[in-house]
C-alpha positions as CSV (number, residue, x, y, z in Angstrom):
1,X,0.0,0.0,0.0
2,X,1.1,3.6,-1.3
3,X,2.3,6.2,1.8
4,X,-0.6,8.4,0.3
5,X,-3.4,5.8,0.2
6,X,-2.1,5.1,3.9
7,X,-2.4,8.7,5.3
8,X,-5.6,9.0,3.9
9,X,-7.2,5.7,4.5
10,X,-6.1,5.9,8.6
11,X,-8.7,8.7,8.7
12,X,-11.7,5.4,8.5
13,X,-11.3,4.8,12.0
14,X,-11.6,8.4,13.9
15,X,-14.2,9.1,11.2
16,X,-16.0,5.7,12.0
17,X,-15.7,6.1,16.0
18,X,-17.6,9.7,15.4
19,X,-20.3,8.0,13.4
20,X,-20.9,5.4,16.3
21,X,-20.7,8.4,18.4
22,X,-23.8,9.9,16.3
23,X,-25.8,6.7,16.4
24,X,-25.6,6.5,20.0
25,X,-26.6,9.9,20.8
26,X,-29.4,9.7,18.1
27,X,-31.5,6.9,20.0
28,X,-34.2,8.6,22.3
29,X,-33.6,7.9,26.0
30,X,-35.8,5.2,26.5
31,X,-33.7,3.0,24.0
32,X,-30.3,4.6,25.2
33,X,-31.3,4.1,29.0
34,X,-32.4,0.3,28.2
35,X,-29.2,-0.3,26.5
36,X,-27.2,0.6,29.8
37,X,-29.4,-0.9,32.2
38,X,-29.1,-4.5,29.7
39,X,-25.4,-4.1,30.1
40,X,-25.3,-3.7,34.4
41,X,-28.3,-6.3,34.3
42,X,-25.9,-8.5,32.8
43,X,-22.8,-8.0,35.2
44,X,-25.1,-8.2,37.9
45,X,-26.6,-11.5,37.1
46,X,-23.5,-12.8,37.4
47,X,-22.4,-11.5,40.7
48,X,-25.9,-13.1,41.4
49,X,-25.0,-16.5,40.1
50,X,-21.6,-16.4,42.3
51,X,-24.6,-16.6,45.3
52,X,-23.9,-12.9,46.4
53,X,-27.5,-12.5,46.6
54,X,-27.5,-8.5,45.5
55,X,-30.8,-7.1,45.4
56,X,-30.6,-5.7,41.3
57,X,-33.0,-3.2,41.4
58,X,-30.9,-1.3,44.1
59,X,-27.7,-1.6,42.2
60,X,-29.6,-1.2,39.0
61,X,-30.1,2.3,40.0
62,X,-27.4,2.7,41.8
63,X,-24.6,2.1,39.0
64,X,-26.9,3.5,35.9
65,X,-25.7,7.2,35.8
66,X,-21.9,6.0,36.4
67,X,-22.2,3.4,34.3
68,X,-23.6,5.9,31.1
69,X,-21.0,8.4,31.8
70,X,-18.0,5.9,31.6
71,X,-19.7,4.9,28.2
72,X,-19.3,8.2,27.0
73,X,-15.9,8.7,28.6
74,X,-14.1,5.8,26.7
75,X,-15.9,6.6,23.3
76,X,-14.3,9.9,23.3
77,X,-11.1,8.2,24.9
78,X,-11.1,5.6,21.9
79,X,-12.0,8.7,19.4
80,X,-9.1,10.5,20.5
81,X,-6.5,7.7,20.2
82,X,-8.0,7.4,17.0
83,X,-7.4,10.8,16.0
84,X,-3.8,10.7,17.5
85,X,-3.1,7.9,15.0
86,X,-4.5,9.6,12.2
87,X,-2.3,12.5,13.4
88,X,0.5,10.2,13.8
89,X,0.6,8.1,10.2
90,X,0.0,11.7,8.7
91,X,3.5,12.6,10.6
92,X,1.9,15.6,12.4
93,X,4.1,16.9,14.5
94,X,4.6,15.4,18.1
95,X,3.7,18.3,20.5
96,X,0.7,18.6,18.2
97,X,-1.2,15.2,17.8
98,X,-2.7,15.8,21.6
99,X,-3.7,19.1,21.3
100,X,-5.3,18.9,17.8
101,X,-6.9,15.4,18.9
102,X,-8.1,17.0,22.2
103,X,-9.8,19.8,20.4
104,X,-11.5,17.6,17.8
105,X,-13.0,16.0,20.7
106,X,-14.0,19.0,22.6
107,X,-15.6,20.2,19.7
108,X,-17.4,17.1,18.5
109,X,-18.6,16.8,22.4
110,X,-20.1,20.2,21.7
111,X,-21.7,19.5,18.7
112,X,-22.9,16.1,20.0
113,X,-24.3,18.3,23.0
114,X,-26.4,20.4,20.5
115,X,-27.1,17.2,18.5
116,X,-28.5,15.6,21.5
117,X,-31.5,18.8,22.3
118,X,-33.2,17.3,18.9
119,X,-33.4,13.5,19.9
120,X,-36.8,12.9,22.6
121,X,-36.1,12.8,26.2
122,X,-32.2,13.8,25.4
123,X,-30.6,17.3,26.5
124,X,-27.2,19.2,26.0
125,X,-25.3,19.9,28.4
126,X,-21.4,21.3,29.0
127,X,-21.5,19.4,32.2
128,X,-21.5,16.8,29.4
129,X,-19.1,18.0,27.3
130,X,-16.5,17.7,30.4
131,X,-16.9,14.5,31.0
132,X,-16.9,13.2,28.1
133,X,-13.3,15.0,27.2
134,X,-12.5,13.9,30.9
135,X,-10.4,10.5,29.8
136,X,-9.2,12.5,26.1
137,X,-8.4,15.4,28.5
138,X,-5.8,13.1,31.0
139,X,-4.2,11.6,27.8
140,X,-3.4,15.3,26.4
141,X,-1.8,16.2,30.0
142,X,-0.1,12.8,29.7
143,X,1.2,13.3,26.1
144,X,2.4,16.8,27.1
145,X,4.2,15.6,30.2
146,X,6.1,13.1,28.5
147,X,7.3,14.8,25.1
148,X,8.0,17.7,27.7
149,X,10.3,14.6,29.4
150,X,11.8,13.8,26.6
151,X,14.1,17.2,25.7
């Protein structure tokens, strides 16, 4: 495969990791909030089965809002290492890749934000925004630190 065809074709997976980004905030709370719960019913089942004996509605309710936030977290932590690739076969410069990566994710967090006040039951919000970039944010202080390190 060509250097060219390379640069370009890396792009497929930070432009695929938004799209799944889009589809999940497209679906209308009930659907994104049965999603979630399926997932904790699941781990919790099987804490049940090792005869823990949990009561699952409490945890269920319990674990729901942290649960949906670290979903968010790690799609915008996987969009970001995705973009940092991108950045990297495209030999952007090192002190860069972080900081452009981090602000395509801040700014696709925004517009996901906005995206979200048209779906039913969803809202924006730049509480939102924050922690979603939380996990992309601690990577960009990480990637500082260390090409900082490196001089």
């Amino acid at each position: 495969m060509t250097q060219n065809r390379k640069k370009i074709l890396v792009w497929l997976l930070p432009i695929s990791v938004a799209i799944a980004i889009f589809y999940f905030s497209s679906q209308p709370s009930d659907e994104s909030s049965q999603l979630s719960n399926s997932v904790i019913k699941i781990i919790l089942d099987f804490i049940n089965r090792l005869n823990l004996q949990i009561d699952i509605e409490h945890w269920m309710e319990i674990l729901s809002l942290p649960i949906r936030k670290l979903a968010h977290m790690t799609e915008y932590a996987v969009f970001f290492i995705a973009l940092l690739i991108a950045f990297s076969v495209n030999e952007i410069k090192n002190r860069l890749r972080p900081i452009l990566s981090m602000m395509i994710v801040f700014l696709y967090a925004c517009t996901d934000e906005f995206h979200q006040t048209f779906v039913p039951g969803r809202y924006g919000c730049f509480t939102d925004v924050l922690i979603d970039c939380t996990i992309a944010g601690i990577f960009t202080i990480l990637f500082m630190i260390n090409s900082t390190s490196k001089k």
